[in-house]
LUMZA-34005 format. One record per atom (N, C-alpha, C): residue number from 1; residue in one letter; x, y, z. Coordinates in steps of 0.05 Angstrom, whole numbers, always signed. Example, Ala and Ser with C-alpha at 12.3 -4.5 7.8 and 13.67 -1.06 7.14 Angstrom:
2
> num|residu|px|py|pz
> 1|A|+264|-114|+156 $
> 1|A|+246|-90|+156 $
> 1|A|+264|-66|+156 $
> 2|S|+257|-45|+142 $
> 2|S|+273|-21|+143 $
> 2|S|+258|+1|+157 $
***
This chain:
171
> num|residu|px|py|pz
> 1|X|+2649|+1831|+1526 $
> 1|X|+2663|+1846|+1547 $
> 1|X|+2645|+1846|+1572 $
> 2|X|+2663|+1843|+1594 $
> 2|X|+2641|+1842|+1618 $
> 2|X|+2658|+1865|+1643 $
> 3|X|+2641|+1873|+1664 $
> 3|X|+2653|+1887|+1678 $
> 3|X|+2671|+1877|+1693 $
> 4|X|+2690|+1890|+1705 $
> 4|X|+2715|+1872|+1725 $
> 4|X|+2707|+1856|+1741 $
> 5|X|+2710|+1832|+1753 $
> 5|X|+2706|+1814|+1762 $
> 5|X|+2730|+1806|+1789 $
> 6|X|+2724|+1815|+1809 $
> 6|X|+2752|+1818|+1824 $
> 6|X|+2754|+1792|+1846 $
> 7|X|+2760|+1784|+1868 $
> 7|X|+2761|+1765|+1888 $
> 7|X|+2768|+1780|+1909 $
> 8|X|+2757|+1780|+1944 $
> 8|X|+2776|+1792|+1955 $
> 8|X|+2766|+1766|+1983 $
> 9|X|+2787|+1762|+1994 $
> 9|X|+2775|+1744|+2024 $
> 9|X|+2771|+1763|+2048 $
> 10|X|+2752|+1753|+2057 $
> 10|X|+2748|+1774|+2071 $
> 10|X|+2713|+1765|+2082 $
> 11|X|+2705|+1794|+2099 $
> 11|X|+2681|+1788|+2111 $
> 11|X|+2654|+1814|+2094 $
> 12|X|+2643|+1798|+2080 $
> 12|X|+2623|+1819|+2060 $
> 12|X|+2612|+1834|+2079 $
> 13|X|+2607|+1829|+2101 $
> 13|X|+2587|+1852|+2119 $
> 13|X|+2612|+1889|+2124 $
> 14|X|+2642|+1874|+2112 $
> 14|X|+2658|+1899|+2125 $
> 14|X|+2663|+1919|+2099 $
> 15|X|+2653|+1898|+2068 $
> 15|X|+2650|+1914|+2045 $
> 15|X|+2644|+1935|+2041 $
> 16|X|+2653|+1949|+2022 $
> 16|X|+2634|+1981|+2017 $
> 16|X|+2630|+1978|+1988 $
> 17|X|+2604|+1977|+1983 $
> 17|X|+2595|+1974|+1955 $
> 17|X|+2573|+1994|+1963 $
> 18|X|+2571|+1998|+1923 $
> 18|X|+2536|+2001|+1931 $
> 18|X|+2513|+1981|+1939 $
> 19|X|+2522|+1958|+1932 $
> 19|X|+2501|+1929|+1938 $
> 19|X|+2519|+1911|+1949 $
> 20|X|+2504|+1901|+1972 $
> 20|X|+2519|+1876|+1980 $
> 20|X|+2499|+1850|+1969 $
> 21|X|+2503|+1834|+1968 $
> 21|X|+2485|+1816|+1959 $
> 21|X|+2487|+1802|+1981 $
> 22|X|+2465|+1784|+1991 $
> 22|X|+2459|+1765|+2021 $
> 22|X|+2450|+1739|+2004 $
> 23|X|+2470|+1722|+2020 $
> 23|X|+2456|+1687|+2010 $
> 23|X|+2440|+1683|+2031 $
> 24|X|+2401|+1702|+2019 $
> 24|X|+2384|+1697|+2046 $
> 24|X|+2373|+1665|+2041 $
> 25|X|+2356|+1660|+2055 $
> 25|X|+2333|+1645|+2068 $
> 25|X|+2305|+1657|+2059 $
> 26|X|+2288|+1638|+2042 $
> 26|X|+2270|+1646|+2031 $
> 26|X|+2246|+1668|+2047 $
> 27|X|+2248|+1663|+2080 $
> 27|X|+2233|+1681|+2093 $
> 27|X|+2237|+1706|+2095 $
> 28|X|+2265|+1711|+2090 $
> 28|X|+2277|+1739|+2082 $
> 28|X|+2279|+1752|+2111 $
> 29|X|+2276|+1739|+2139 $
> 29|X|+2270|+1747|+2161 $
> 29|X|+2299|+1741|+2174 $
> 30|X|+2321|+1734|+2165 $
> 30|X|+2347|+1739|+2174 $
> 30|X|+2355|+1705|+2182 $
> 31|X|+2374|+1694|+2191 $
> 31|X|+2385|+1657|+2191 $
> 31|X|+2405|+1662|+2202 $
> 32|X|+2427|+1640|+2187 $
> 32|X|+2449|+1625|+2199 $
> 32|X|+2472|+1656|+2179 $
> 33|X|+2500|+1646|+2180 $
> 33|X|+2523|+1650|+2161 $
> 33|X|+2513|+1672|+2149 $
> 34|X|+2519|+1675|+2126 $
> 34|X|+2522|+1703|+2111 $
> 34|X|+2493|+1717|+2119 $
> 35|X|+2474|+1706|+2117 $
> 35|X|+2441|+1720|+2127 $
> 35|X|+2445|+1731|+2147 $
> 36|X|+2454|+1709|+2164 $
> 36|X|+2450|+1732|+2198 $
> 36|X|+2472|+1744|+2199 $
> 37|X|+2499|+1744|+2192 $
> 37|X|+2525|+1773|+2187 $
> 37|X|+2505|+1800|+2174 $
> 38|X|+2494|+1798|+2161 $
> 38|X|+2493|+1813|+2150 $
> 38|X|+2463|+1829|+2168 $
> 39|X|+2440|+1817|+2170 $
> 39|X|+2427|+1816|+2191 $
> 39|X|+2435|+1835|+2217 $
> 40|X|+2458|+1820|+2230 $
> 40|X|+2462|+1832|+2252 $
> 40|X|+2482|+1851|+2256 $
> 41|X|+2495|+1855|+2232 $
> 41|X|+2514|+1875|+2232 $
> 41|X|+2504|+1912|+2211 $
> 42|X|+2481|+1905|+2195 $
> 42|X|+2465|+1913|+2188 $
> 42|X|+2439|+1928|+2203 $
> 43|X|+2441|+1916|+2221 $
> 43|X|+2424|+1927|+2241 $
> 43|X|+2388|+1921|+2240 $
> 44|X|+2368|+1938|+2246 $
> 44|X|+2335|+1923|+2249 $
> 44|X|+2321|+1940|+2220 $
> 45|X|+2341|+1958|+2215 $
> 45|X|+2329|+1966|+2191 $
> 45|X|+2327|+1950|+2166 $
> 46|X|+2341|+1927|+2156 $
> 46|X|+2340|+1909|+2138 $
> 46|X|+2323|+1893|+2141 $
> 47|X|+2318|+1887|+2168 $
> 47|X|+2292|+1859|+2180 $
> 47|X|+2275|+1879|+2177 $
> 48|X|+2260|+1907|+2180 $
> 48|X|+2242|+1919|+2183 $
> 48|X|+2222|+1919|+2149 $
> 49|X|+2255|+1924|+2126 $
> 49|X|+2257|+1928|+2098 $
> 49|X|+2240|+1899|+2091 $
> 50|X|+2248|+1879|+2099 $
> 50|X|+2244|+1852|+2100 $
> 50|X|+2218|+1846|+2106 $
> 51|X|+2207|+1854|+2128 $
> 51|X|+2186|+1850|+2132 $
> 51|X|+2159|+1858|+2120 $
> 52|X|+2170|+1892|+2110 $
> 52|X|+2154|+1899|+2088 $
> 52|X|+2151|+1887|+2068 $
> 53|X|+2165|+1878|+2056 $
> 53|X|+2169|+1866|+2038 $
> 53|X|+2150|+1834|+2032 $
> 54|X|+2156|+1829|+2060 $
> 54|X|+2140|+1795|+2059 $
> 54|X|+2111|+1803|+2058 $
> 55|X|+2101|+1824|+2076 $
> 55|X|+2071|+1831|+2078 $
> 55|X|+2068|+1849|+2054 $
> 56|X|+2089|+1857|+2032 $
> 56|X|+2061|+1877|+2019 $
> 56|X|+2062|+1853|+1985 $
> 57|X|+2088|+1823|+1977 $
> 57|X|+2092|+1818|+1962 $
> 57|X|+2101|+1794|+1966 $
> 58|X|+2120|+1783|+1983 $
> 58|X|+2126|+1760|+1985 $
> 58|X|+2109|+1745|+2012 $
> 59|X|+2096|+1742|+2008 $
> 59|X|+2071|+1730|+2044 $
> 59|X|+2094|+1694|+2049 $
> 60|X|+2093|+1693|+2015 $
> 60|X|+2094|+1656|+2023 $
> 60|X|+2126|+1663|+2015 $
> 61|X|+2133|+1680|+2021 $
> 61|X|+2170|+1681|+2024 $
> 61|X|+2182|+1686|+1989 $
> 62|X|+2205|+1685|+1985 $
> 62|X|+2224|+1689|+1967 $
> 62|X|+2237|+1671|+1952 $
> 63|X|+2220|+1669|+1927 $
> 63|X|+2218|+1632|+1921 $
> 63|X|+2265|+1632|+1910 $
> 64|X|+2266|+1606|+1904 $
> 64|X|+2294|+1605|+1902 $
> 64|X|+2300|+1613|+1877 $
> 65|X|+2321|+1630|+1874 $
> 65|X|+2334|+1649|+1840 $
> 65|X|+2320|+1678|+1841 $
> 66|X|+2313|+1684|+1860 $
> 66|X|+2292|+1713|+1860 $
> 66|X|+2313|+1728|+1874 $
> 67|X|+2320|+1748|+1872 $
> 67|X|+2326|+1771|+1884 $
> 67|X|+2311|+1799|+1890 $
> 68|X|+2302|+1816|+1908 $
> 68|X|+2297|+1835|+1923 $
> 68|X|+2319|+1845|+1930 $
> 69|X|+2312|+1881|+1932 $
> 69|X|+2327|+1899|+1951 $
> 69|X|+2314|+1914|+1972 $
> 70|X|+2333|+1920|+1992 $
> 70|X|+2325|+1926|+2015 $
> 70|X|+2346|+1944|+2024 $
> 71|X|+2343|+1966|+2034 $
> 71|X|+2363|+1985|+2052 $
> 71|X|+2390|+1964|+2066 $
> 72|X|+2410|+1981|+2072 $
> 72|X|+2432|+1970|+2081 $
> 72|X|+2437|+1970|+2106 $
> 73|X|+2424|+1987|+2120 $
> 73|X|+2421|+1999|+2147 $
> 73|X|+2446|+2001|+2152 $
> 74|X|+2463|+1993|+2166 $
> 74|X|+2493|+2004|+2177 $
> 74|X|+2511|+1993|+2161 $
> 75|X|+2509|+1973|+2147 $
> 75|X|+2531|+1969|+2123 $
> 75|X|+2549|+1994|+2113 $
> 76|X|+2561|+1988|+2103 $
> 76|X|+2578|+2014|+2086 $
> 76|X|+2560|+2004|+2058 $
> 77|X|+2536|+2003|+2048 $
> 77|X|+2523|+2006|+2024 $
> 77|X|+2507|+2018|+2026 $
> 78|X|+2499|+2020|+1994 $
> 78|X|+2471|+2035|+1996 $
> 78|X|+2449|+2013|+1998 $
> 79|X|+2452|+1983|+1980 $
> 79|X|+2427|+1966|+1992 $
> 79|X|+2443|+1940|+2001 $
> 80|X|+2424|+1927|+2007 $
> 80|X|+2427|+1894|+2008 $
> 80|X|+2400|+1878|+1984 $
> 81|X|+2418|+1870|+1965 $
> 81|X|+2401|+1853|+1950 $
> 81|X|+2394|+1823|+1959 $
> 82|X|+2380|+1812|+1967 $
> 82|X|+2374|+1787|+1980 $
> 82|X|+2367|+1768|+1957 $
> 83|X|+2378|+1749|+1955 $
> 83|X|+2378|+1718|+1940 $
> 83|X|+2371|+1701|+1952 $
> 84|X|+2355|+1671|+1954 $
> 84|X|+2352|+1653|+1956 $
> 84|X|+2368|+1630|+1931 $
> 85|X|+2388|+1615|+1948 $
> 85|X|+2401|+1596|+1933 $
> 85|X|+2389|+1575|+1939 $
> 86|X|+2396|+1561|+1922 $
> 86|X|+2384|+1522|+1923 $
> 86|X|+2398|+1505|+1940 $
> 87|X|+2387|+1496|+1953 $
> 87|X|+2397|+1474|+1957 $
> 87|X|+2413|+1461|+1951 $
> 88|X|+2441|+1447|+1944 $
> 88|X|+2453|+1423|+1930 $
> 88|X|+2438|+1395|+1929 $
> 89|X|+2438|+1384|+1909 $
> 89|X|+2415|+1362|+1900 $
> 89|X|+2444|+1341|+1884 $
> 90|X|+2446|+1314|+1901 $
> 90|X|+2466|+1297|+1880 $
> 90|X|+2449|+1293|+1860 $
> 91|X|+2418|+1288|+1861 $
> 91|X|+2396|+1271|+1834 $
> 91|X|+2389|+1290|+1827 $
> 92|X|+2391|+1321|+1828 $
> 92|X|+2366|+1342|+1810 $
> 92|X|+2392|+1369|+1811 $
> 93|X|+2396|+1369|+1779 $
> 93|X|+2411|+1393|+1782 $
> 93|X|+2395|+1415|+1775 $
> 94|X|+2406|+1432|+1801 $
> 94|X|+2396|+1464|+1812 $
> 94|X|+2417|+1478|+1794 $
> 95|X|+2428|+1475|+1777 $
> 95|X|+2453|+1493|+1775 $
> 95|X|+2434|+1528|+1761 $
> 96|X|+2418|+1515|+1745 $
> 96|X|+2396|+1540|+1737 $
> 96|X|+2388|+1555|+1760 $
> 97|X|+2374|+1548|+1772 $
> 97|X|+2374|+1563|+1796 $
> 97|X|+2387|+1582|+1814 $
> 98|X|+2424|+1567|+1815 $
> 98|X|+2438|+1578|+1820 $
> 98|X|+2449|+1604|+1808 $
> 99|X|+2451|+1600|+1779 $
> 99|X|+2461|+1624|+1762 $
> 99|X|+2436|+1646|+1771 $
> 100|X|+2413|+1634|+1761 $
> 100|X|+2391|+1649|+1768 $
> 100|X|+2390|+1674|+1792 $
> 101|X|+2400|+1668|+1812 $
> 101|X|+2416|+1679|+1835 $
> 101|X|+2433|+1708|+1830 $
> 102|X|+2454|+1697|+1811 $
> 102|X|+2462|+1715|+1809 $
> 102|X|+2467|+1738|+1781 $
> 103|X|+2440|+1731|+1763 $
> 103|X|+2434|+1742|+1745 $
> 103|X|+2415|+1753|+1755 $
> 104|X|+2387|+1746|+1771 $
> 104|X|+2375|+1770|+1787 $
> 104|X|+2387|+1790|+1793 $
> 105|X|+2408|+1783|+1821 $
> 105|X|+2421|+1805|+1832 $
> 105|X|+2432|+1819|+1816 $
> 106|X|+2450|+1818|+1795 $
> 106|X|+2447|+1842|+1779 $
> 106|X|+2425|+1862|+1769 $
> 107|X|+2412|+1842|+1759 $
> 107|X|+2382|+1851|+1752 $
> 107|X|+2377|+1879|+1766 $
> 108|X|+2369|+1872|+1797 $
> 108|X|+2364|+1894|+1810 $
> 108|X|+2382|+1911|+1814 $
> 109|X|+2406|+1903|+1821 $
> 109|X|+2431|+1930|+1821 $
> 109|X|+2428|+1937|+1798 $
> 110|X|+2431|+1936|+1778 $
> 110|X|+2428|+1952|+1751 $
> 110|X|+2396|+1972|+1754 $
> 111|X|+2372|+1958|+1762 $
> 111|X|+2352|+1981|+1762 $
> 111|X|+2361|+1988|+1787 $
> 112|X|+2379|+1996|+1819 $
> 112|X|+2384|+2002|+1831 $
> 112|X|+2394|+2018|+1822 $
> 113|X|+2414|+2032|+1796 $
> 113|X|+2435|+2045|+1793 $
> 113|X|+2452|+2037|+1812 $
> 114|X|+2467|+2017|+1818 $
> 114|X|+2484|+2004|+1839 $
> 114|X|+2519|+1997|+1812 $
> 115|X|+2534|+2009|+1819 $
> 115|X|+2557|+2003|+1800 $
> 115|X|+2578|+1989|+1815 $
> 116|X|+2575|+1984|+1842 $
> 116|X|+2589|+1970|+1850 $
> 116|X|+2574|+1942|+1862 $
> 117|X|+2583|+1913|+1864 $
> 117|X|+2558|+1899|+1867 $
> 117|X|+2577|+1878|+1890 $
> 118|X|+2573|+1864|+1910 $
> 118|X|+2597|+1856|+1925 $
> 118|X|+2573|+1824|+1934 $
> 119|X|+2583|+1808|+1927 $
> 119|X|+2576|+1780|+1926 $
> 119|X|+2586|+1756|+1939 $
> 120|X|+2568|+1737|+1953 $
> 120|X|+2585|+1720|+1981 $
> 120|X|+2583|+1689|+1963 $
> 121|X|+2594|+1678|+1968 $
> 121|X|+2591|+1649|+1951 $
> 121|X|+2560|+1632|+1955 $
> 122|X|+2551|+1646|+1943 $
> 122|X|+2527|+1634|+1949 $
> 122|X|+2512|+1597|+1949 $
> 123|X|+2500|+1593|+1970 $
> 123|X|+2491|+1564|+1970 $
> 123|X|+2519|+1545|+1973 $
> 124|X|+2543|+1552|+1976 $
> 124|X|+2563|+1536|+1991 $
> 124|X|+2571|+1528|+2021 $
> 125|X|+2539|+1543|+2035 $
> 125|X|+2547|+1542|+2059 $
> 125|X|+2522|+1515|+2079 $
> 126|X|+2514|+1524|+2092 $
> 126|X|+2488|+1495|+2106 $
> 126|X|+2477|+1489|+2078 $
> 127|X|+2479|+1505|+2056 $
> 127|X|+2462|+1496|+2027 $
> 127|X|+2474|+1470|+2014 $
> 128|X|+2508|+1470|+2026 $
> 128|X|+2525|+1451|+2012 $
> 128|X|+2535|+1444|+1980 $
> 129|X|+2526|+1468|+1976 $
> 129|X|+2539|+1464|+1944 $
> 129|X|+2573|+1461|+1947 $
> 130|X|+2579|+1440|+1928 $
> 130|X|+2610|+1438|+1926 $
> 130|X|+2619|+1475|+1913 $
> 131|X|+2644|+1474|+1930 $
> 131|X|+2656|+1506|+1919 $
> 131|X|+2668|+1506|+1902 $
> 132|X|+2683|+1490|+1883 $
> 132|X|+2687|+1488|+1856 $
> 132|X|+2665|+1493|+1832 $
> 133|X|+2651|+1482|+1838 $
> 133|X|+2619|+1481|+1822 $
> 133|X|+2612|+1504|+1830 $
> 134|X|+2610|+1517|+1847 $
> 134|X|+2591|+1537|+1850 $
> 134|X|+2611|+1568|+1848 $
> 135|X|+2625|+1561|+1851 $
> 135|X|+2651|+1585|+1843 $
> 135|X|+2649|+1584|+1799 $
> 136|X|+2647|+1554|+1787 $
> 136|X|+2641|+1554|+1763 $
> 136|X|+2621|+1577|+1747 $
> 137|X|+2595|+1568|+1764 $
> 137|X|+2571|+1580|+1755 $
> 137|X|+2579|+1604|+1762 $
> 138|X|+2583|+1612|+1782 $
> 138|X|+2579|+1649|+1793 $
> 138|X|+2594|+1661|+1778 $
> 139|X|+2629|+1646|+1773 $
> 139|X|+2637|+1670|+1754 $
> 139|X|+2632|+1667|+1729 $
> 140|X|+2621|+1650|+1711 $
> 140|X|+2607|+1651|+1690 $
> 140|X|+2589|+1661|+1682 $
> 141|X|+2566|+1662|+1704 $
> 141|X|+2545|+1681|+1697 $
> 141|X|+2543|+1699|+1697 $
> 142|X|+2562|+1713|+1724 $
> 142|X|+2565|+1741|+1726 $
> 142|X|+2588|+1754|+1696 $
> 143|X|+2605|+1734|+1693 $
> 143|X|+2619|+1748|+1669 $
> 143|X|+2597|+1743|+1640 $
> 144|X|+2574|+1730|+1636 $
> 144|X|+2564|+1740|+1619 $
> 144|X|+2536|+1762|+1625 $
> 145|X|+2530|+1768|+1645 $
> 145|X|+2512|+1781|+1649 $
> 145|X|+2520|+1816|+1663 $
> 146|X|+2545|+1809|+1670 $
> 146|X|+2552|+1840|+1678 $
> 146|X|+2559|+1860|+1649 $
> 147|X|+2540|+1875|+1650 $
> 147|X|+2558|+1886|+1630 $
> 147|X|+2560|+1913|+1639 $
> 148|X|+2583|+1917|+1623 $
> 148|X|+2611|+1944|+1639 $
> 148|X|+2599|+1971|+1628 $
> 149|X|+2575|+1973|+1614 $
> 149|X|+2562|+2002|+1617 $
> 149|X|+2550|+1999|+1650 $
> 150|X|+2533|+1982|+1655 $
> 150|X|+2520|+1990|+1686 $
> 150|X|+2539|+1981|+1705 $
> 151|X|+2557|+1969|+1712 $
> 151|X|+2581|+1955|+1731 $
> 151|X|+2606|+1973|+1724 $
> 152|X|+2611|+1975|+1746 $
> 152|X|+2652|+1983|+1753 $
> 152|X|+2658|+1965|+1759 $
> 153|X|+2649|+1944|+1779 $
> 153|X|+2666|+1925|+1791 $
> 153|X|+2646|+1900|+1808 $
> 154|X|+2644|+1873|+1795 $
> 154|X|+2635|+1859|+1817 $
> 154|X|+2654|+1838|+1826 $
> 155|X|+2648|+1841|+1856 $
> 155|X|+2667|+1835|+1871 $
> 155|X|+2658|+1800|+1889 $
> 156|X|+2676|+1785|+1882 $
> 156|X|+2661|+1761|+1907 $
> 156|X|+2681|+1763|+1931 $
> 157|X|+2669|+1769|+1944 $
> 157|X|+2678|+1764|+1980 $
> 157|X|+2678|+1735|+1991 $
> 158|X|+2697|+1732|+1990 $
> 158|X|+2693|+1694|+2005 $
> 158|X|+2718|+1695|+2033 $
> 159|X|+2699|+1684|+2049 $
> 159|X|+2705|+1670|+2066 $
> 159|X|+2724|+1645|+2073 $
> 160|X|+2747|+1653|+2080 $
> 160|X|+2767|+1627|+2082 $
> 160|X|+2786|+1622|+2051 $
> 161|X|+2803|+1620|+2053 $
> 161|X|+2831|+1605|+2036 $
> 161|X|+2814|+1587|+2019 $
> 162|X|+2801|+1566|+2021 $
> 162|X|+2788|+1537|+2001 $
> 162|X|+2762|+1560|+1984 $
> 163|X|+2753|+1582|+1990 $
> 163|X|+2728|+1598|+1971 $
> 163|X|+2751|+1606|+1953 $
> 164|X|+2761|+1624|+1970 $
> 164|X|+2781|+1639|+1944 $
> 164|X|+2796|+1618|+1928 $
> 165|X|+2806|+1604|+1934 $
> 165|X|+2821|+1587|+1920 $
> 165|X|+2806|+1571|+1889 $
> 166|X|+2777|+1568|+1898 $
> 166|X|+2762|+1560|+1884 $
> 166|X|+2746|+1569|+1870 $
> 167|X|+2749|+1601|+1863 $
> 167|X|+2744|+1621|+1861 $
> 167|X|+2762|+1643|+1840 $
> 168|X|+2782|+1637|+1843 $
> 168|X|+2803|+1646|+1837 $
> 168|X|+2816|+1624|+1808 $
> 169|X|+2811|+1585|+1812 $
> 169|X|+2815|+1580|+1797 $
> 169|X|+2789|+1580|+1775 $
> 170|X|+2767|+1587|+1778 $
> 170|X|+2754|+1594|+1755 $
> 170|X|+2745|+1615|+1737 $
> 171|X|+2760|+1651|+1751 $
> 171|X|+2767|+1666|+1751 $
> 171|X|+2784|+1666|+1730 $
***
């Protein structure tokens, strides 16, 4: 049994969870797409969270499958859990990595006490993972790793008709 597993399209920065999860950039210092939405709609308190973070533990950054939390600053959450996804590789499959992603982020929302967990398609974006594949892994992992004592609901937020779609058929 796993916790609900829902889909909604939409923009994760307008979510209300307890955790949003960010497809960061290993510097954890804010980027492109879902990093900088969240970044700049989030406000300087997440980059500030971030920064602590790099100087008191991560110096050489946020290796890839690692998750950290950090304040939400203006979000409607209580944190932002930050991920580093892989790259897409045609000769070296990352797919470990990828699940890795999002078996951390629970990880920490569960010692967060976080019961609501709200999730962006991670590494389908400048990372280029195909969104079939990576819609595979996410809801697989998350349906074996959520489990419905610490979760009410994890949610993936995708961006555009072709996420959901792809998303929805592995769902």
């Amino acid at each position: 049994m796993t916790a609900p597993v829902t889909l909604v399209q939409g923009d994760i920065t307008a979510q209300r969870a307890d955790a949003i999860v960010n497809a960061a950039n290993s510097s954890l210092l804010g980027g492109g797409g879902v990093d900088g939405a969240i970044h700049r709609r989030g406000g300087p308190d997440i980059l500030a969270d971030c920064r602590r973070l790099r100087a008191q533990h991560h110096g050489k950054g946020l290796p890839t499958g690692r998750a950290v939390a950090t304040t939400a600053g203006r979000l409607d959450a209580h944190h932002v859990i930050h991920t580093v996804g892989p790259v897409w590789s045609a000769t070296e499959d990352r797919s470990e990595l990828l699940a890795s992603c999002h078996r951390e982020s629970l990880r920490v929302a569960a010692e967060l006490g976080a019961r609501t967990v709200a999730f962006p398609a991670i590494s389908t974006g400048v990372y280029r993972w195909p969104l079939e594949d990576a819609a595979r892994i996410a809801v697989a992992t998350v349906r074996e790793a959520a489990d419905p004592e610490r979760f009410d609901e994890v949610r993936f937020v995708l961006l555009g008709q072709d996420a959901y779609a792809a998303f929805e058929a592995a769902l």
